[in-house]
C-alpha positions in Angstrom: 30.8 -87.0 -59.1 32.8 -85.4 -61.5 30.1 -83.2 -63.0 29.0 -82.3 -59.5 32.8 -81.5 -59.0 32.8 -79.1 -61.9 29.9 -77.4 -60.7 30.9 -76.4 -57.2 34.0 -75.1 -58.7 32.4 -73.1 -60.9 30.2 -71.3 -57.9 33.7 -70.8 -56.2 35.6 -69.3 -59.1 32.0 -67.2 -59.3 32.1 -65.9 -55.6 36.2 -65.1 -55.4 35.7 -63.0 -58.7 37.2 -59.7 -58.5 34.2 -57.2 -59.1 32.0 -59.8 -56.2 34.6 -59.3 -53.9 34.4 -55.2 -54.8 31.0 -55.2 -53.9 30.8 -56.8 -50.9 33.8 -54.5 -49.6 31.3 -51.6 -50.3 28.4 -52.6 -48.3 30.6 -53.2 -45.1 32.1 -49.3 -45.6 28.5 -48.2 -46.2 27.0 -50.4 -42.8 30.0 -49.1 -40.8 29.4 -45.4 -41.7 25.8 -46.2 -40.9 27.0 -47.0 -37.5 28.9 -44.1 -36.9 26.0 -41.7 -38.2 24.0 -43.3 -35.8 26.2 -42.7 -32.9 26.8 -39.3 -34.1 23.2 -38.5 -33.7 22.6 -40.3 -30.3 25.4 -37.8 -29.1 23.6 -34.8 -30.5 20.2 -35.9 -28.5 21.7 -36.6 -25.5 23.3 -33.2 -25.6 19.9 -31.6 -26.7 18.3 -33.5 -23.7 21.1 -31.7 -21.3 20.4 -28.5 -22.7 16.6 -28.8 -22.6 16.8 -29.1 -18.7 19.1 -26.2 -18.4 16.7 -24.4 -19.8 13.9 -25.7 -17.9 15.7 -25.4 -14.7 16.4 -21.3 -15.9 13.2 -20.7 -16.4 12.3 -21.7 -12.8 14.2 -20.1 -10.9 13.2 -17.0 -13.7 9.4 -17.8 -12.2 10.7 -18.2 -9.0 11.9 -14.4 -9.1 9.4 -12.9 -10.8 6.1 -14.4 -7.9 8.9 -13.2 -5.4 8.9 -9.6 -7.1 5.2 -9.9 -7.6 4.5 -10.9 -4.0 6.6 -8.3 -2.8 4.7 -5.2 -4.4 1.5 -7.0 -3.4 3.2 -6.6 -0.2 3.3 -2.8 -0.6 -0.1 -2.7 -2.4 -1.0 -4.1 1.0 0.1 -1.7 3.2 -0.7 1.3 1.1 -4.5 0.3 1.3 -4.6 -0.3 5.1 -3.4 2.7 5.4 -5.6 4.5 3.1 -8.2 2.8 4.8 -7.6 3.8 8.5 -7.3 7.4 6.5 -10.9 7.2 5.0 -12.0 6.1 9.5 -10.4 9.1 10.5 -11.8 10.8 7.8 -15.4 9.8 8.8 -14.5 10.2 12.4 -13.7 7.1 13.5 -11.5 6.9 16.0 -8.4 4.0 15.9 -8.5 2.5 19.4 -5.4 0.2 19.5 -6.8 -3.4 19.7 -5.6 -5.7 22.7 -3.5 -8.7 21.5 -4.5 -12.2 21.1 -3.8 -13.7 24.0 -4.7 -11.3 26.2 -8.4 -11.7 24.6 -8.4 -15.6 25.4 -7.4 -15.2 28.9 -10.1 -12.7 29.4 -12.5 -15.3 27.5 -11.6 -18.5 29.4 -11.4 -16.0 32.6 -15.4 -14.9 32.0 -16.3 -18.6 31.2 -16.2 -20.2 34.4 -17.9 -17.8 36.2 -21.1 -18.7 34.0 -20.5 -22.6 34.0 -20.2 -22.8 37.8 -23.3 -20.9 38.2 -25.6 -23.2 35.7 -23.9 -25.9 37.9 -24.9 -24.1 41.2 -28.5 -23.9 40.3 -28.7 -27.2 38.6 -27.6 -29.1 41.5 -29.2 -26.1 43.9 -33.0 -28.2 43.3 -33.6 -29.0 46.8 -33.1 -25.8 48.4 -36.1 -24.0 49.0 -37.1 -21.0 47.0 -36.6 -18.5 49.7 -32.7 -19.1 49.3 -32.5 -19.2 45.4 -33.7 -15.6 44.8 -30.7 -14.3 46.9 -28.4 -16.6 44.5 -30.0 -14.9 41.5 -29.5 -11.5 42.6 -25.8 -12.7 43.3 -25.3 -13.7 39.8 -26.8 -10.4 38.5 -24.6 -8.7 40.4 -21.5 -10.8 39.0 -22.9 -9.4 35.4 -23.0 -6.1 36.3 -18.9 -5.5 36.1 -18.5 -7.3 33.1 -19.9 -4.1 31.0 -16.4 -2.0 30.5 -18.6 0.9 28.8 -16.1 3.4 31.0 -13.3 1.6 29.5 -14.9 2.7 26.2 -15.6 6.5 27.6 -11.7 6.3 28.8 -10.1 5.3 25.3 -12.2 8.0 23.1 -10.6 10.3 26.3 -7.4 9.8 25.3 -7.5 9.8 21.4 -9.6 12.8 21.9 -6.5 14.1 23.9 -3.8 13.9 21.3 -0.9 15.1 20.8 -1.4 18.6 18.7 1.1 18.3 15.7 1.4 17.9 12.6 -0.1 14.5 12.1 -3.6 15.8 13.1 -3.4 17.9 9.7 -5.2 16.1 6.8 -2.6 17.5 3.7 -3.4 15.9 0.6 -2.5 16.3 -3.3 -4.9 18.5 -5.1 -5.2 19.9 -8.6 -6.7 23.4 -9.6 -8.9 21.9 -12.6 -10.7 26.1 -13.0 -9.4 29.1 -11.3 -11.4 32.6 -11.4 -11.5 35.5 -10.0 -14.2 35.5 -6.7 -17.0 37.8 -8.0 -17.0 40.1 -4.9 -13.4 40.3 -4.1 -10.2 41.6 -6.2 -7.7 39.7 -4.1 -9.1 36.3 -3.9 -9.4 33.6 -6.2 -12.6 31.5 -6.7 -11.3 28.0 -7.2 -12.2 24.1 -8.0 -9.7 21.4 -7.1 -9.8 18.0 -7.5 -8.3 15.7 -4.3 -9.1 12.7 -5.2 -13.0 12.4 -3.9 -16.0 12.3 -5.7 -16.4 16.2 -5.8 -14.3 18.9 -6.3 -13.8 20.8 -3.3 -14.4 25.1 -3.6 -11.5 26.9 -2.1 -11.1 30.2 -1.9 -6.9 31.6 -1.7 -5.6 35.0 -1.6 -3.1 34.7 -4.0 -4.3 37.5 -7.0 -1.4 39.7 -5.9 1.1 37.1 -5.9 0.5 34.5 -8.3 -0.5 35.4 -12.1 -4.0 33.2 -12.9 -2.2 31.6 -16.0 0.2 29.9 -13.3 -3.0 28.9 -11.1 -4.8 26.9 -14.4 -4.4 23.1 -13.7 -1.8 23.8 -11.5 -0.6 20.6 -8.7 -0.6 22.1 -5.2 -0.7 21.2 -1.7 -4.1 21.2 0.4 -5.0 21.1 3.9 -8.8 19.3 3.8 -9.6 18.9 7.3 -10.4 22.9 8.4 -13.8 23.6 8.9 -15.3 25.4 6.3 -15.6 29.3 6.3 -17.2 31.6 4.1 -15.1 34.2 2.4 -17.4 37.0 1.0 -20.3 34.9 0.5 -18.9 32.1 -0.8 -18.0 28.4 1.7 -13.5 27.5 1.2 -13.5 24.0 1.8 -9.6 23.5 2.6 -6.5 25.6 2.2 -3.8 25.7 -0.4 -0.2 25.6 1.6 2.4 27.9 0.3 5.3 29.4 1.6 4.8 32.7 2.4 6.9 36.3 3.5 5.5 39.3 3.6 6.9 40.6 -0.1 6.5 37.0 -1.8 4.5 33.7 -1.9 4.6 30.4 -3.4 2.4 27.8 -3.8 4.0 24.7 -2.6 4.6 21.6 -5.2 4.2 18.0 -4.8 6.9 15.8 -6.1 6.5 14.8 -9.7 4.5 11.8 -10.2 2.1 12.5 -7.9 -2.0 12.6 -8.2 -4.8 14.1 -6.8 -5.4 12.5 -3.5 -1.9 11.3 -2.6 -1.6 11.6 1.3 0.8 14.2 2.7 3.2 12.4 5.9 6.0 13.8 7.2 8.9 12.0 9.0 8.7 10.7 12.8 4.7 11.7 13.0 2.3 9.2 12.7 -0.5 10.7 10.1 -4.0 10.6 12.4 -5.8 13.7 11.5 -9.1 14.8 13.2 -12.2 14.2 10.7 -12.2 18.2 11.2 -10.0 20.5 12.7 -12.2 22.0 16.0 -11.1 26.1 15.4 -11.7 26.5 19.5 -8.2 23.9 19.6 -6.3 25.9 17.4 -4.6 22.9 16.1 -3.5 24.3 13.0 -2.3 27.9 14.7 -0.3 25.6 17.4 1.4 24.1 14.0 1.4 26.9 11.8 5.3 28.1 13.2 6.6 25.3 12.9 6.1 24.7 9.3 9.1 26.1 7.3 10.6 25.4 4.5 14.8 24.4 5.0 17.6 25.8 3.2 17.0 23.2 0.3 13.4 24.6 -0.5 11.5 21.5 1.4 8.7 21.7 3.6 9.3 20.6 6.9 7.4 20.6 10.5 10.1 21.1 13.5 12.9 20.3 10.8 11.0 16.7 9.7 10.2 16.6 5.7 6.8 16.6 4.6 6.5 14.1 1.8 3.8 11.9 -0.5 5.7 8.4 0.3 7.3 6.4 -2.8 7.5 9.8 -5.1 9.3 12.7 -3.4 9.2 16.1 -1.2 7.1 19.2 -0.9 9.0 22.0 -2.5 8.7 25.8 -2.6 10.4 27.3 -5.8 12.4 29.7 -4.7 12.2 30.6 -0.7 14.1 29.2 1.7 13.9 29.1 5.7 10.3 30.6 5.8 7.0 30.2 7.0 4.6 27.8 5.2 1.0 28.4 5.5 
């Protein structure tokens, strides 16, 4: 027992040394700052995690205005086409007849339907009668057809859009540019000249303008042209339109389109709705009727009756220089 005594205290006197006790101090500082790392860095993700969804949730509504940005000039792209497509109709000389609404339509539908459905019925059940008293019933429902056709309906609507309103919206103005300019072979005061509105083809126009504008100012110059007259020759050779410009007796300008704008751009002005005639009939005198009322106001613009004549989206038709006169 003894010897086993002396051993045990051995092992005690080994543990309670002073440089055992040292070390085992040191792990427990180097577990606990273990722990505290660890917590340090579960704080960090967790504040990472908070800021990841911040973002995320800025970057949505970041997409959420941009579609709304992107749907909105789609919008505009939109309407911009439709109405360069009822252009190119009127253009070809198709008239826009204003289309009833929908409802109107179906009552008219379900209105026609019965008509037809009661007269199968009639003749299905009408097997007994004798022939002699089913031809009559025949002729009866031919005669129902007959006023379902509305082709004077038709004859009455081309009536009225043929009867329009003469003013300024009947004139087909458009953007051109004068891509050659030359003199016209068999006259000193006309210009010879090619100018691209936006079509497949230049269009040849012929302008009196040698005694008032130099030809190095004519050379790809941006004007103003009015496409729907009917063409004319002018010693010899066919004008397909007319370059506007504001004009006095001493002095003319050619008329410029706002900057920005291209060959083709439609001409409106304000309060008219833009409907031109395919071509201007000269026995009308639609443009004569308009011709005095196209001035230019005291701040150079273009205007019919005091409205501004404009390319919409870019700007005004401007004269340089002359104010309150006659454009033509």
């Amino acid at each position: 027992m003894t010897f086993i005594n002396r051993i045990f205290t051995l092992q005690l006197a080994k543990l309670f040394k002073p440089k055992y006790l040292k070390a085992q101090i040191n792990n427990m500082s180097d577990l606990q700052e273990i722990i505290t790392k660890n917590k340090f860095n579960e704080e960090i993700l967790t504040s990472l995690k908070h800021e990841l969804k911040a973002l995320q949730n800025e970057l949505l509504v970041r997409k959420k205005q941009q579609l709304r940005a992107e749907n909105a000039d789609l919008n505009k792209k939109v309407v911009i086409a439709k109405s360069l497509l009822i252009e190119l109709e009127n253009r070809n000389g198709k008239v826009q007849i204003p289309i009833p609404g929908v409802r109107s339509c179906s009552t008219q539908a379900t209105n026609a339907a019965p008509p037809a459905t009661a007269t199968k019925a009639n003749t299905a059940t009408a097997t007994p009668v004798p022939a002699e008293q089913q031809t009559p019933k025949a002729d009866k429902t031919t005669k129902e057809k007959k006023p379902k056709k509305e082709k004077p309906a038709q004859d009455t609507n081309n009536a009225v859009a043929a009867e329009a309103p003469i003013d300024v919206g009947r004139l087909d103005m458009r953007v051109g540019k004068i891509i050659d300019v030359n003199r016209h072979p068999d006259a000193d005061s006309l210009y010879l000249e090619k100018i691209d509105c936006g079509e497949a083809q230049p269009r040849t126009v012929v302008s009196g303008l040698v005694k008032y504008v130099p030809i190095e100012d004519m050379q790809n110059r941006m004007v103003i042209v009015l496409c729907n007259l009917k063409p004319a020759k002018m010693r010899g050779i066919v004008s397909e339109a007319m370059v506007m410009c504001a004009s006095t007796p001493e002095k003319v300008e050619v008329l410029s389109p706002p900057a920005g704008a291209v060959p083709g751009d439609l001409v409106h002005c304000e309060g008219y709705n833009r409907q031109p005639d395919a071509q201007l009939n000269p026995k009308k005198k639609i443009f004569e009727t308009c011709a005095p009322d196209l001035l230019t106001n005291n701040d150079l613009v273009a205007c019919y009756k005091g409205a501004v004549l404009h390319v919409p989206g870019k700007g005004n038709i401007v004269a340089q220089t002359l104010k309150n006169v006659n454009v033509k």
